[in-house]
Steps between C-alpha positions, in 0.01 A plus 500: 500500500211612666283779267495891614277567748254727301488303227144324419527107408283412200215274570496118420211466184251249607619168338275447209492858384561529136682758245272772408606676143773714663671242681280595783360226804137503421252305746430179418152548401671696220623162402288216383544172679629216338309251677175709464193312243453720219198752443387381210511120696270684779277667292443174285382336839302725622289537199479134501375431842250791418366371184451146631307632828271688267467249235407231832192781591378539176510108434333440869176747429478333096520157672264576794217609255557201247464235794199703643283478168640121420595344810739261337791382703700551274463832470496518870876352521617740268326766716690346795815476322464880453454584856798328574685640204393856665645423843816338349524800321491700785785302718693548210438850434601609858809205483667668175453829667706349788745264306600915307596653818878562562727288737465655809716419844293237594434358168833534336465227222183700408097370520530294184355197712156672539458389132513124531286558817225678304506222238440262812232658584352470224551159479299452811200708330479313222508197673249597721308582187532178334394342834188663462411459198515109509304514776209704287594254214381190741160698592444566158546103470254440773249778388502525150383855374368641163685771364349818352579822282808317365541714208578801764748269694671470161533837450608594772756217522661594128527893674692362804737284225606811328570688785711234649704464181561828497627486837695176503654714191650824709607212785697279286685823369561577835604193620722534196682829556469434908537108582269555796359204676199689659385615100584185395292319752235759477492424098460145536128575651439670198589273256281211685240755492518496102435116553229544736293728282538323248367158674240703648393586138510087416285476789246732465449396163500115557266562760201587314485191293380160605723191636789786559351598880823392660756764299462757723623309833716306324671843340483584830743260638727530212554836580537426864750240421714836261509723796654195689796477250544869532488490880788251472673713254485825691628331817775328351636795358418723779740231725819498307524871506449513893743201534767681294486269192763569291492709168482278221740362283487779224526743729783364694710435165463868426622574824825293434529613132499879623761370768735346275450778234750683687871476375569497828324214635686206512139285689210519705343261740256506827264657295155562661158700442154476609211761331274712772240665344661690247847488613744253404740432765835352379859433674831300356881518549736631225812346444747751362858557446718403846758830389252765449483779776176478739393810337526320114302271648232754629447641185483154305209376752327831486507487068352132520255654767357747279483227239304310702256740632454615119351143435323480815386886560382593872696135630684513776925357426779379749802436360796364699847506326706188528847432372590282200543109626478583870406171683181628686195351622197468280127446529370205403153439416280163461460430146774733405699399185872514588602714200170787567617804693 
């Protein structure tokens, strides 16, 4: 039955509108997303990308006058390690800045990727770095050099320690609350910088006294040989998050745990996840009772959902509902034990 001719149809809300106080449709801006990374998570890397950019400047001008007045090498591949530290610093300043922008329509998983591609980056500058300095370290070799005003390169060198412990402090608790990649990768520069200055400080020291001429190339190359290890590191890490490497065990446990939680739940398998940037990505069938309506089963998937997302806050869930001891097909995996979901 067709309605009367001056009556006015209601208009259809827009599909992820929520419930304002009232039981009004509010916009869904009134609503915060589900999917969305925290404020606090933001905030947290902003502030760290900041801190280590400045901490990198104030480390490069220290350095720069400490090599001037000794001309050690050592102290000139810490000041190198610093310049790189700066523009590392930088890629991954304006890469966390990108990796905390919402999906958009052509990015719909997000720009958690530009992470892992900062740390990359950085990868290449401190290889590039390293390259460099062994190549000084061979001069030195050639053209041995005395160095002077060591006592001032000390100094300075026990300054730049303190202010990269305090840094590699606020990272780590970062990385802590955050799990990012980019802070992660950007903290391991840090920490060899700890171990640089303090090598420098061996140097300069050893320097000085007679028979011990060698220590400061040799130091030199032993730091060369660190930033290779971290280079390594960086990548490696930086790879299985572009490649989609699975979550690891713990995590996927707790996934099944939360799963199976449910009274409802009778098993879950075809589980899957990958981590980009910040977001945890994660997808498995439910099996669930063959006699419950579709909407029973709904509601079940959606309360193991929130469940889910609780543990893993900002990730992204699919869920796909199967009945109990249907014969389906299943993905297989190489390596995959036969009783893991």
């Amino acid at each position: 039955m067709s309605p009367p001719e001056n009556t006015q149809l209601p208009e259809n809300p827009p599909p992820d509108a929520g419930q304002g106080v009232d039981g009004d449709r509010a916009g869904a801006e009134a609503a915060p997303r589900h999917d969305q990374i925290s404020p606090r998570t933001q905030r947290l890397l902003k502030i760290a990308t900041a801190a280590s950019v400045t901490a990198a400047l104030i480390l490069i001008a220290c350095k720069g006058v400490a090599w001037f007045m000794t001309g050690s090498v050592s102290v000139l591949s810490a000041l190198i390690d610093s310049i790189m530290d700066a523009a590392a610093s930088l890629v991954t300043l304006f890469a966390v800045r990108a990796a905390l922008q919402p999906a958009d329509l052509e990015h719909r998983f997000g720009h958690g990727k530009a992470e892992p591609l900062a740390a990359l980056a950085q990868a290449a500058f401190v290889a590039g770095s390293s390259l460099y300095l062994v190549v000084e370290v061979v001069d030195r070799f050639v053209h041995p050099k005395t160095i002077t005003n060591e006592m001032l390169g000390v100094g300075i060198m026990v300054f730049s320690i303190v202010l990269a412990l305090a840094l590699v402090a606020f990272q780590t608790y970062v990385v802590r609350q955050t799990k990012s990649v980019a802070i992660s990768a950007d903290s391991l520069h840090y920490k060899g910088d700890v171990l640089i200055h303090a090598s420098v400080i061996v140097s300069l020291l050893l320097s000085t006294r007679p028979g011990f001429g060698l220590a400061d190339p040799l130091i030199g190359i032993g730091i060369a040989a660190y930033l290779f290890w971290n280079v390594w590191k960086i990548v490696h890490a930086s790879l299985d998050s572009l490649m989609d490497r699975e979550l690891d065990q713990a995590d996927r446990a707790r996934i099944i745990d939360i799963a199976m939680a449910h009274p409802e739940v009778r098993d879950i398998h075809d589980l899957r996840t990958r981590q980009a940037g910040q977001r945890a990505f994660i997808q498995f069938h439910l099996e669930l009772p063959k006699d419950i309506s579709l909407l029973r089963a709904h509601e079940i998937s959606d309360e193991v959902e929130a469940e889910v997302r609780a543990a893993f806050p900002g990730g992204g869930v699919i869920i796909h509902q199967d009945p109990e001891g249907i014969m389906e097909h299943r993905a297989t995996f190489v390596g995959e034990d036969k009783d893991e979901a």
